[in-house]
N, C-alpha and C positions, 0 to 999 in steps of 0.2 A: 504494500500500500504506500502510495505516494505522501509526503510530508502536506500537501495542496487538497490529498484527500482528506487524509488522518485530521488535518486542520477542520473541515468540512464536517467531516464526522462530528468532533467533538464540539461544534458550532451548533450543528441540529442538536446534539441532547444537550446542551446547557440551554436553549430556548425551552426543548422539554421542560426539563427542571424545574425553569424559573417560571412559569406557564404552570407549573404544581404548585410552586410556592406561595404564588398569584393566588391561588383558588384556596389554598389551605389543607392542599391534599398531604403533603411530607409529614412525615411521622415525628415524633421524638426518638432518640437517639434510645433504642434500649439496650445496648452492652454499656452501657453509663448508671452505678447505682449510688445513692447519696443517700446517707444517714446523718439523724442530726443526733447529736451528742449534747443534750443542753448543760447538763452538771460538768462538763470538758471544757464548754466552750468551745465545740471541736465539731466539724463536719467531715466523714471520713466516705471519700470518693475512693468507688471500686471501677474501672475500667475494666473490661472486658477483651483481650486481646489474643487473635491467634499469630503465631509470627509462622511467613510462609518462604520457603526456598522459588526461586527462580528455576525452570524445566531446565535449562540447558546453559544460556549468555549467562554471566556474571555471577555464576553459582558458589555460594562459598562450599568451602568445607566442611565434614561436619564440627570438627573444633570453630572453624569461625563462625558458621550461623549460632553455637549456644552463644558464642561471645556478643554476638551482633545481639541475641532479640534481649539477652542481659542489658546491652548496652542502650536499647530503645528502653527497654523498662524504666533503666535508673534513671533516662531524659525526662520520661515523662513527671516522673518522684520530682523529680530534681526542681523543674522548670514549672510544674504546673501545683504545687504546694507551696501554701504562705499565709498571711494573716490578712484577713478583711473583715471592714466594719461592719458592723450588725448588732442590730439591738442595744447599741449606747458603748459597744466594750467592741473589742479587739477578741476573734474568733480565728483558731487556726484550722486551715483547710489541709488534709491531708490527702492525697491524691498518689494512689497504689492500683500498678496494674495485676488482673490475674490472668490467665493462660487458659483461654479456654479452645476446643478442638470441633466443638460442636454448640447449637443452640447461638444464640445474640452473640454477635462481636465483632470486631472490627480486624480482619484479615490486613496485613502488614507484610508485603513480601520484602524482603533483606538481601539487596545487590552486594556485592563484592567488585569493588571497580579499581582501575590504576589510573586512570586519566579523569580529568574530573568532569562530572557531569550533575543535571538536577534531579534533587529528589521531587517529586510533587504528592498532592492529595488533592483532586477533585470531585471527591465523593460522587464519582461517576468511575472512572478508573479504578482498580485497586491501590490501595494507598503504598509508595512503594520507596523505599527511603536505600541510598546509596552510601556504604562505606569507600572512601576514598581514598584508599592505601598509603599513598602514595606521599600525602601530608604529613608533617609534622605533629599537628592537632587531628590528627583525623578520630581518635576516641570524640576525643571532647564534641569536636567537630558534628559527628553523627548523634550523639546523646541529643544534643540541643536542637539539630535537624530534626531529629525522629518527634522530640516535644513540640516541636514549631506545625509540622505535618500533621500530626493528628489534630491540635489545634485547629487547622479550617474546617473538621467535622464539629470542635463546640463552638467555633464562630459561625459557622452556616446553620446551627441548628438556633440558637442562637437571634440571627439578624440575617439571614441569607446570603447567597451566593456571593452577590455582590459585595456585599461587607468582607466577606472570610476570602474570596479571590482578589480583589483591590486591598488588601491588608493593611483595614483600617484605614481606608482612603490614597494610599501610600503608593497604590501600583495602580495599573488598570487593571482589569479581570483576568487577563492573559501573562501576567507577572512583568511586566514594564514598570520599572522607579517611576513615578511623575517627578518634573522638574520641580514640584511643589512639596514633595518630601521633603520632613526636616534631618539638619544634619543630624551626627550622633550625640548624645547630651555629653558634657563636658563630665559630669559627673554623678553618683544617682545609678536609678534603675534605667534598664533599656529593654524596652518592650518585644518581645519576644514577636510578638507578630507583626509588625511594622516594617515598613521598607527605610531607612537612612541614607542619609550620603555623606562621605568622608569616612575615615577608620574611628576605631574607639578604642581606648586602653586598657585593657582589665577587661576583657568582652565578655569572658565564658562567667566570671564572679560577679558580672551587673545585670546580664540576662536574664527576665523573669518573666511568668505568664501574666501582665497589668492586673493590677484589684479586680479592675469593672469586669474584667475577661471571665479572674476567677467565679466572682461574683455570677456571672451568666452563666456558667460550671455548675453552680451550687442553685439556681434557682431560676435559668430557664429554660437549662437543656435536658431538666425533666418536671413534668407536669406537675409531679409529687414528689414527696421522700420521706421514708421512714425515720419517725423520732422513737430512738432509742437511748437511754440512759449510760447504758453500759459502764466500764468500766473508764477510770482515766490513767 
């Protein structure tokens, strides 16, 4: 299939899509479960995640895929867990994926690459995130990519396509910077889903998923959530 087609293609199903979104047909996210924890102060997010090999291209090993879908897990831990406001106090969100094979979840195939290329999630494609060997950061690299990628499934569910492909205003829908993005903040957080321009220093230790983001995580990208006391 030609790049002219493939482009074509995925032009008709995002007018799909968005033509569902229109109508109120899209569902909420169900490999996504939230518990509140009121005596914690604590909301503790279960993601749902199968991690998948590639048939043939860019196949890792089996030593590298356990490495790889470790490495998407601890991104999402990492990048998508933090504290936001609620109810007058300061609540911590904790966000853990589990491994599921079957039943709700969100399929994550794990490339092995040496030359670098992009990862994407169009919640139309399989979500499918690239280790990039060949880097110096490529751990880090990939953790934070894999957090960044699943994130347009809680931004689209969220605020739609458009929100979670123009990332946060930042790109156009097909991943183009706008010249209207802002630089990188001098100092501070740096918003994991956002497009920038210029470098940033300290990138991997300022990177986080925004409060409002979390916040959409924990209270719109499911209808409901079980309150449970449990344990702190």
């Amino acid at each position: 299939m030609s790049m002219t087609t493939a482009m074509k293609h995925l032009c008709v199903a995002l007018a799909f899509v968005m033509a569902l979104e229109c109508c109120g047909v899209l569902g909420r996210l169900d490999w996504v479960k939230v518990v509140k924890r009121p005596a914690c102060k604590r909301f503790d997010v279960t993601v749902y995640i199968d991690c998948d090999k590639p048939l043939i291209l860019y196949r890792p090993s089996n030593s590298q895929f356990s490495m790889l879908c470790r490495y998407c897990r601890e991104g999402i831990k990492r990048y998508w867990s933090r504290g936001i406001s609620y109810a007058g106090s300061t609540w911590k969100v904790n966000v853990n994926t589990v491994l599921r094979s079957r039943g709700d979840r969100k399929k994550i195939k794990l490339q092995w690459r040496k030359s670098s290329s992009r990862s994407h999630n169009s919640d139309i494609l399989k979500m499918t995130v690239k280790y990039l060997s060949k880097r110096s950061d490529a751990a880090a690299l990939f953790k934070e990519t894999c957090a960044h990628e699943i994130g347009h499934s809680f931004l689209r569910d969220a605020h739609g396509i458009k929100y979670s492909w123009g990332h946060k205003g930042t790109s156009s829908i097909f991943g183009g910077r706008k010249s209207s993005a802002p630089s990188y903040p001098s100092s501070g957080e740096i918003d994991l889903m956002k497009y920038y321009k210029g470098s940033a220093s300290n990138f991997y230790n300022r990177v986080v998923a925004a409060e409002s983001d979390v916040e959409d995580l924990v209270f719109k990208v499911r209808d409901s959530y079980t309150t449970n006391s449990g344990k702190c």
